[in-house]
C-alpha positions in Angstrom: 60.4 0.0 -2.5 56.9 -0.8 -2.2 54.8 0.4 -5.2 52.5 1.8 -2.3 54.8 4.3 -0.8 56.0 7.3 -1.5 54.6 10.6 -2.7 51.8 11.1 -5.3 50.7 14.0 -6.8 47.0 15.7 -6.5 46.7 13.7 -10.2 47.4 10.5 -8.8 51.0 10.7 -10.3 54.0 8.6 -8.1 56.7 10.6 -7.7 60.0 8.1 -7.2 63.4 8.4 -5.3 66.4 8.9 -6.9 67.7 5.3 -5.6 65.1 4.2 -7.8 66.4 5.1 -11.3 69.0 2.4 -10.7 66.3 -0.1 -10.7 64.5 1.5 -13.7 67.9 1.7 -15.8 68.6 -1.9 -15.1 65.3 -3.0 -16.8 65.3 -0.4 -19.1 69.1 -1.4 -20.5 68.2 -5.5 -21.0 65.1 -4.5 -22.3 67.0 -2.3 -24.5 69.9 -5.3 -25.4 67.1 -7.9 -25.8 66.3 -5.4 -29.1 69.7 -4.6 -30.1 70.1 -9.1 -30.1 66.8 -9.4 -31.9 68.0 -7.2 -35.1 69.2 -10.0 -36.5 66.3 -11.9 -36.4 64.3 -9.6 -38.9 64.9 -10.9 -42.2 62.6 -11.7 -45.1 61.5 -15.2 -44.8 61.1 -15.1 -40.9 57.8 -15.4 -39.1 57.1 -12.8 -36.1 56.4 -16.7 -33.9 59.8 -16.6 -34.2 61.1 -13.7 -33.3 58.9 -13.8 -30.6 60.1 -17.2 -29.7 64.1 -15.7 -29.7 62.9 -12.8 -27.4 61.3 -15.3 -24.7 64.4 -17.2 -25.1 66.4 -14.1 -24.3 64.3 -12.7 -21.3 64.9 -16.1 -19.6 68.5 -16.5 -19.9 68.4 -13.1 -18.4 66.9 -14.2 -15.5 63.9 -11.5 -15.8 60.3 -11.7 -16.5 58.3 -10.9 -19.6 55.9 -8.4 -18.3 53.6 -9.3 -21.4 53.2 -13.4 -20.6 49.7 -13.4 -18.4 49.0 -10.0 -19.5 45.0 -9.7 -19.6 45.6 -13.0 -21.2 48.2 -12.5 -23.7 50.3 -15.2 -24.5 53.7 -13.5 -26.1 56.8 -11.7 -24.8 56.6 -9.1 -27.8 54.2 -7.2 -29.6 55.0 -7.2 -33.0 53.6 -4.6 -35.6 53.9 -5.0 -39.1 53.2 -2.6 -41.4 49.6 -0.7 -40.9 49.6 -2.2 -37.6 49.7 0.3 -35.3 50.3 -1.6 -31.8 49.4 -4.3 -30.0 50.5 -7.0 -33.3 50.2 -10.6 -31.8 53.4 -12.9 -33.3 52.0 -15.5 -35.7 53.7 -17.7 -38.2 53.1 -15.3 -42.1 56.5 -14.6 -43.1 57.9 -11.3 -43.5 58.1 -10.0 -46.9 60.6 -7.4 -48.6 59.9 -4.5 -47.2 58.0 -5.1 -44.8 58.4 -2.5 -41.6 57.6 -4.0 -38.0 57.6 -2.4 -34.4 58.6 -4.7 -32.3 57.7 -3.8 -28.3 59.5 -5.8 -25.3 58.8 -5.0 -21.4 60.6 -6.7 -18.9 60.9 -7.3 -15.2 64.1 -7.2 -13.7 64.0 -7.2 -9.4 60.6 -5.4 -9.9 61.2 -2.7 -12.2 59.5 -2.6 -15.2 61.6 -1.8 -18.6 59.5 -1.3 -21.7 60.7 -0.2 -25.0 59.7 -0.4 -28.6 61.5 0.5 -32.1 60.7 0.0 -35.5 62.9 -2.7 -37.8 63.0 -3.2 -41.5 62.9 -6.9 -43.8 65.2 -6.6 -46.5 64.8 -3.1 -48.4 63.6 0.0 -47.3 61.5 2.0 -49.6 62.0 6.0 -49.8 58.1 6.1 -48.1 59.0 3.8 -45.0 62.0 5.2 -44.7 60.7 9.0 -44.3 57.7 7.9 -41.8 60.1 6.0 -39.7 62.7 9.1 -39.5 59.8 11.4 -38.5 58.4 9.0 -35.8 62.1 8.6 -34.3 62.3 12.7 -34.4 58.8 13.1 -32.8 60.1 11.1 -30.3 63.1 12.9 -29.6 61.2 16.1 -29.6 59.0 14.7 -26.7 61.9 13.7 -24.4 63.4 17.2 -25.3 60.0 18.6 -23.7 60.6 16.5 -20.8 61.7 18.5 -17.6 61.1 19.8 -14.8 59.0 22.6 -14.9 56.8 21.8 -18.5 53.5 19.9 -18.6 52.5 16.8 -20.1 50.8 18.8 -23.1 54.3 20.6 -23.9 55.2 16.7 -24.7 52.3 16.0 -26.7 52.2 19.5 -28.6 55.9 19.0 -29.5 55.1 15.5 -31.2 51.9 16.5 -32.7 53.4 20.1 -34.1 56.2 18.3 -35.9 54.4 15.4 -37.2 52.0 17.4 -38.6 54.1 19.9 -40.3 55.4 16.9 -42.3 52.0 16.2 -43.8 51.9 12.3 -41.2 49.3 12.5 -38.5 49.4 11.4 -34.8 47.5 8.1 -33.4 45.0 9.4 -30.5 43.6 6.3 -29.3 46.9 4.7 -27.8 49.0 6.9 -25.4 52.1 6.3 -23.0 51.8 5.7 -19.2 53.1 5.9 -16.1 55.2 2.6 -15.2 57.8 1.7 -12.3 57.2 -1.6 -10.2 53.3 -1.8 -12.3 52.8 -2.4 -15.9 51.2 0.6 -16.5 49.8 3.6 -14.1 49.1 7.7 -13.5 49.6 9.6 -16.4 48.6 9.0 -19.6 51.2 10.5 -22.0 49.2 12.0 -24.7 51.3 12.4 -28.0 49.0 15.3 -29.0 47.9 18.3 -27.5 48.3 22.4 -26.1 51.2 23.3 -24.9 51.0 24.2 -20.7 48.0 22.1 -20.6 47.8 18.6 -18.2 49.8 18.1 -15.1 53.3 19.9 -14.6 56.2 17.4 -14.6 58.1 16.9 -11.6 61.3 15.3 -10.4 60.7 11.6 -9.6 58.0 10.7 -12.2 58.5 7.6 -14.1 57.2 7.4 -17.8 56.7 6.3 -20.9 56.7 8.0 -24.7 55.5 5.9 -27.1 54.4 8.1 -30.4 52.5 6.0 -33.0 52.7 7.8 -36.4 50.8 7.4 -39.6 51.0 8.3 -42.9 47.6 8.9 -43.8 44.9 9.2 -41.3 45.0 8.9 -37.5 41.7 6.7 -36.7 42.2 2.9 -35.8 40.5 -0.1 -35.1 40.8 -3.4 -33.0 40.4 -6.1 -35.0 38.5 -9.4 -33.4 41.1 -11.0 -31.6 40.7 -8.0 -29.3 44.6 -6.8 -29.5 45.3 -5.7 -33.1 45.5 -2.4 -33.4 45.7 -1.2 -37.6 44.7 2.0 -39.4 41.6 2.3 -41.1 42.4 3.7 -44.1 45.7 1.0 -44.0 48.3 3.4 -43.8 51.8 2.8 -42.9 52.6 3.2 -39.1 55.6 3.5 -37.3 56.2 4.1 -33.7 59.3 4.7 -31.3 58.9 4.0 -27.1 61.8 4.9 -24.4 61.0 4.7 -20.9 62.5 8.0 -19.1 62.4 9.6 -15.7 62.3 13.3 -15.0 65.6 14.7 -13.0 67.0 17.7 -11.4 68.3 19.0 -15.0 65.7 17.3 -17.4 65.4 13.6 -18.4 67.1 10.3 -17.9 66.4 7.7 -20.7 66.7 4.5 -19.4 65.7 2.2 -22.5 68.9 3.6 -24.4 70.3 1.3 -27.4 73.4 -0.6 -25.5 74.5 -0.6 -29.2 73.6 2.7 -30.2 71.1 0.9 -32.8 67.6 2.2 -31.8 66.8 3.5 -35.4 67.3 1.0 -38.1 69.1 3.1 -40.6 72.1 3.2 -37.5 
């Protein structure tokens, strides 16, 4: 299908055929393996170069693409997140420490399709603190794709993730969203993880997207830091974040980043 075809809506959003969630599930499920393989990479002692280093290895025995590589410049096939990171965390060679929490974020081509995922992972023991942010970012998530169908609007998504977080005393990242994706990187909408519910564009059979909640314990404000990717909190917070890619069907939503393993939370 060319990325040029096909139906958009008056807010510039693609709406796909249903032969095309084949393609997305295909991307979405290696994507989803090369995470369930790289589990047992995370350990204390190991640098995030080399896990980074195992995930290239595994896109290319695949046969697919990093989307990342060439990104804008980027250099890795992983973002990798440790601790008040919030996104965006360039591999380097510090080693992990007990404790430590780390999002790690793969996207992948396969035959044009774009399959972009992200879960959080744990070095050696998880304190009580880490523990409870990660299991209220994976339920925010949830919560979202629950809101997704046919029918709702983008702001019933974001109010679902923002309500819930906030009623456990974490706050939602506003500066980072999810998008649209398909054969591009990123595209029409932006998936706010905040907001009022029936407000923003209604969702519609068709749409490809991502949800990507970033969660911190304290504050919500970030900054970049100089090397124009790092993404922390400002008051240094722990954050966590989830990301599936879904599409919206008939009944409600497909998630095509699913855990071949069933091990998308780390506690699983």
């Amino acid at each position: 299908m060319d990325e040029r075809k096909g139906r958009l809506t008056k807010d510039g959003i693609r709406i796909y055929e249903m032969s095309d969630f084949a393609g997305m599930t295909r991307a979405g499920r290696l994507a989803a393996q090369i995470l369930d393989d790289i589990a047992a990479h995370v350990f204390v002692g190991q640098t995030t170069a080399a896990i980074d280093a195992e995930i290239t290895r595994m896109v290319d025995e695949a046969g697919a693409t990093s989307a990342t590589i060439g990104y804008k410049g980027y250099q890795h096939a992983s973002c990798i997140s440790v601790n008040h990171v919030v996104c965006h965390g360039i591999p380097g060679d510090k080693k992990l420490k007990n404790g430590d929490i780390l999002n790690i974020d793969v996207t992948v081509i396969v035959d044009g399709w774009y399959g972009d995922t992200s879960r959080m992972y744990v070095a050696g023991d998880l304190s009580r603190k880490s523990e409870r942010l990660i299991q209220v970012t994976h339920d925010a998530l949830m919560l979202g794709i629950e809101a997704a169908r046919p029918g709702n609007t983008f702001g019933d998504i974001g109010h679902a993730i923002q309500s819930y977080v906030e009623s456990q005393r974490m706050s939602v990242v506003r500066d980072f969203c999810g998008h649209g994706l398909g054969r591009v990187f990123h595209a029409p909408p932006n998936v706010l993880h905040y907001g009022r519910a029936g407000s923003g564009p209604r969702l519609e059979e068709g749409m490809f997207f991502t949800i990507e909640p970033m969660v911190n314990l304290g504050r919500p404000e970030t900054k970049v830091l100089k090397d124009d990717w790092t993404a922390v909190t400002r008051d240094k917070s722990l954050s966590a974040q989830f990301e599936h890619s879904v599409g919206i069907t008939a009944q409600g939503c497909e998630i095509f980043t699913l855990s071949p393993a069933g091990k998308f939370h780390p506690t699983y």
